[in-house]
N, C-alpha and C positions, 0 to 999 in steps of 0.2 A: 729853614736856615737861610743864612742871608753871608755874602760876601763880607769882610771887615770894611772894603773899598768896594764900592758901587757907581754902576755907572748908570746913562738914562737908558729912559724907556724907549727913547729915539734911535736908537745905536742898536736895532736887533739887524743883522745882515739875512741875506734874501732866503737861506735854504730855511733858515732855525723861525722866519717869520711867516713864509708858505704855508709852511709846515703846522702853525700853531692853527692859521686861517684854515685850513684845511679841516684838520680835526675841529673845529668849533664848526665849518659850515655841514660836517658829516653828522655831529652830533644835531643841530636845531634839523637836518631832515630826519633823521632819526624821528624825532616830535612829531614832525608835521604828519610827516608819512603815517606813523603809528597813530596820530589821532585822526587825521582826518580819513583816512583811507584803509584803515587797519593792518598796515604792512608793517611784516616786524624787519625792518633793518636790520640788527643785530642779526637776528639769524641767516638772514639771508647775507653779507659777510662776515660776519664772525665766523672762525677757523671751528670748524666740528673736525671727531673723531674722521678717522679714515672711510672705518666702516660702519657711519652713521650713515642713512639715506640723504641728510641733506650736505653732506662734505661735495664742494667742489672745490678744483684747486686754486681759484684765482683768488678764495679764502685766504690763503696762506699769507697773501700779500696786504687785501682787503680789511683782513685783522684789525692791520695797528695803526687803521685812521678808525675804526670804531670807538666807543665808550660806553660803560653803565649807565653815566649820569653826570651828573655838573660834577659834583666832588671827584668822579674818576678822573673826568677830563682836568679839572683845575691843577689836579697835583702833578699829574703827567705834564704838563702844559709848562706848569710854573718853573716844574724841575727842567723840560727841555731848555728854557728862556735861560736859566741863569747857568748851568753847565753849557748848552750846544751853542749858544752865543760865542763864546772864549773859544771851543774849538772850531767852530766855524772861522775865527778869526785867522785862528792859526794856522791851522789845516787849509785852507780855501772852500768853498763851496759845494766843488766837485767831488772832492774826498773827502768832506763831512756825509754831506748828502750819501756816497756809497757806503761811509760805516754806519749810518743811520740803517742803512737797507739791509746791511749784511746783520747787523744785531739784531734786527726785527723777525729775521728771517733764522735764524739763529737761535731766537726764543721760543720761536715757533717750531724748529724742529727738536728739540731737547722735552718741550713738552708735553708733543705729541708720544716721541718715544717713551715718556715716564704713563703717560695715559695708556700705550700700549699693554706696559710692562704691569698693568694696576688691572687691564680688562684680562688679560693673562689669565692675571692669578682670582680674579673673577670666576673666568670660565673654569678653571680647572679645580675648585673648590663647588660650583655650581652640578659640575658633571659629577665629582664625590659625591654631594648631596642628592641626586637623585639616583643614583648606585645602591644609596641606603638611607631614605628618605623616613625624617624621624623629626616629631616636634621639638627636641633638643639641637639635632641636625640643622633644622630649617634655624630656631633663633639665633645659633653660632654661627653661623650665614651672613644672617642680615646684621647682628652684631658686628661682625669683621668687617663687615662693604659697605652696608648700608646703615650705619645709627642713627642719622636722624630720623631713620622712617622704622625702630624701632615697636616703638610705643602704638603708632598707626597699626602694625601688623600685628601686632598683641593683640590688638583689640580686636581687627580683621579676621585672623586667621588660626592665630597660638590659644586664644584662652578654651574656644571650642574646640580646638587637637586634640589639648593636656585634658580636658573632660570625655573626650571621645577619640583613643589614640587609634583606632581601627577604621573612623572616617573619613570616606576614599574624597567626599568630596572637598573636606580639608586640602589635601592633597595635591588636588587639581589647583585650588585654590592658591594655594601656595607656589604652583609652578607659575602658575598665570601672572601672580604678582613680581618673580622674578626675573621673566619676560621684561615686562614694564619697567621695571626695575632697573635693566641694562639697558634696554632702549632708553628709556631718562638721560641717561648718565652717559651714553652716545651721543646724545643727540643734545648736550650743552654747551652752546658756542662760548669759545675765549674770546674774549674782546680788549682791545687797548694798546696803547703804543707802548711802555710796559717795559717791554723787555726790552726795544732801543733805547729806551729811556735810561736803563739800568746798563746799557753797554755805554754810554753815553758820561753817566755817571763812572765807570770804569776806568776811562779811560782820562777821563779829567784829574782823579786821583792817579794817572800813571804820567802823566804831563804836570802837572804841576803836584808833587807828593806832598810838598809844605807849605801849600797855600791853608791861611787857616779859616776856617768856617767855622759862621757862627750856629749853634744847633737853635731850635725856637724852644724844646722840650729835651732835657732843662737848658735856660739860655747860659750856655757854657763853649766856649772856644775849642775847638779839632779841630789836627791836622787833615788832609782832604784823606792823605793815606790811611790816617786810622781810621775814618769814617769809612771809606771805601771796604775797609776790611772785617768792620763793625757789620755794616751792612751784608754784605756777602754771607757775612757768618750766621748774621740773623736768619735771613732767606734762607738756608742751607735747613738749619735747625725745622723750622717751621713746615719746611716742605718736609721732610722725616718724619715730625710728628704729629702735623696736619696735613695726611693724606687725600679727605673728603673737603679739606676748604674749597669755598667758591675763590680764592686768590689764588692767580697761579704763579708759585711759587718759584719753580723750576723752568718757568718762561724768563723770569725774571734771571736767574743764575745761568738760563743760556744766551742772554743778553750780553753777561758780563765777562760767559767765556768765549763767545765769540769773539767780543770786544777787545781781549787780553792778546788773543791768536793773533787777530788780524793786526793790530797796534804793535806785535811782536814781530809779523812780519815784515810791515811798512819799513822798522827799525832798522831791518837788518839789510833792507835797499836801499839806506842810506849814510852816508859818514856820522850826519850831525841827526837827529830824529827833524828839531827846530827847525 
């Protein structure tokens, strides 16, 4: 989407251009490291579970200069450019730069806590199933948690069960894959500025509600407010009924209620927000 009024490319102020250079010099070492020397960057900052082995905390922060890839970074990048610019303007440097930190940081614990609340009911559907471990048991399992791996474990595990429901080594089998299973899904880093981005986003529709933006898909004009709200709504849906996306969804909505908080408090230690 694009501004109706634009301004240059020359006019980014200091925090919203660090910031972009950053994230592009984190991504090419990303490349370099991983080709030439086999270091996976990503993992090594991108935020993992608590109780993954490779979680440390300075993850938490380390996150939201990572990326998947050019197109992750472009959109993050593009969107910080044309929202954080306006608020860097208005806000000053010092207090962009902290709502940038507090949204990041914001994203990052909302989506931890929803990761939490998903290894939960992991564990507690895991311990049923081996209380009363049953070829039907195990596929309603990995139906529930794990569908994309589905089909794999069919073929793996389920078709010789359902021929032989009395084979202990099925069994083991099956444990051993849901081992794996949750270490996987532990131990997969979030990466991306993301959810600042979307506190960023937030707040630009709370400072300016009738600014109107143009969309690219369909190219049609909105207010920033209904976007903002469009948005929000999307993200909300999404995360409810794409639980196993690789998109984190609920990094993104703790971006923007951070964003809402903080922008609500600022408000109210002041006469004028402006």
């Amino acid at each position: 989407m694009n501004f109706t009024r634009s301004s240059g490319l020359s006019n980014i102020p200091p925090v919203v251009k660090n910031l972009i250079f950053l994230n592009i010099i984190m991504l090419l070492a990303t490349w370099v490291l991983g080709n030439t020397f086999d270091i996976d960057l990503n993992n090594i900052l991108g935020l993992h579970y608590f109780k993954s082995d490779y979680f440390e905390p300075y993850q938490i922060v380390t996150h939201m200069f990572m990326h998947g890839g050019l197109m992750h970074l472009f959109f993050n990048m593009f969107a910080l450019w044309m929202f954080g610019r306006v608020l860097e303007t208005v806000w000053g440097s010092k207090r962009f730069f902290i709502y940038f930190i507090v949204t990041g940081l914001g994203a990052a614990a909302l989506h931890t806590f929803v990761i939490h609340l998903q290894m939960q009911s992991i564990m507690h559907d895991v311990t049923a199933y081996l209380n009363s471990p049953s070829p039907d048991a195990y596929a309603m399992l990995i139906k529930e948690h794990f569908p994309e791996y589905y089909s794999q474990i069919y073929k793996g595990v389920l078709d010789n069960w359902y021929t032989n429901p009395d084979n202990t080594q099925s069994l083991a089998i099956s444990q051993q894959y849901i081992s794996e299973l949750i270490k996987m899904k532990m131990d997969i880093p979030t990466v991306g500025a993301s959810g600042a981005v979307f506190g960023v986003l937030l707040a630009f529709g709370m400072l300016f509600p009738n600014t109107q933006l143009m969309l690219l898909f369909p190219p049609i004009p909105i207010k920033a407010k209904y976007f903002v709200i469009m948005y929000g709504g999307l993200e909300l849906w999404l995360g409810l009924t794409q639980p196993g996306s690789n998109i984190a969804h609920f990094a993104h909505l703790g971006g923007m209620l951070f964003g809402f908080i903080l922008v609500k408090y600022w408000n109210t230690k002041r006469t004028n927000f402006y």
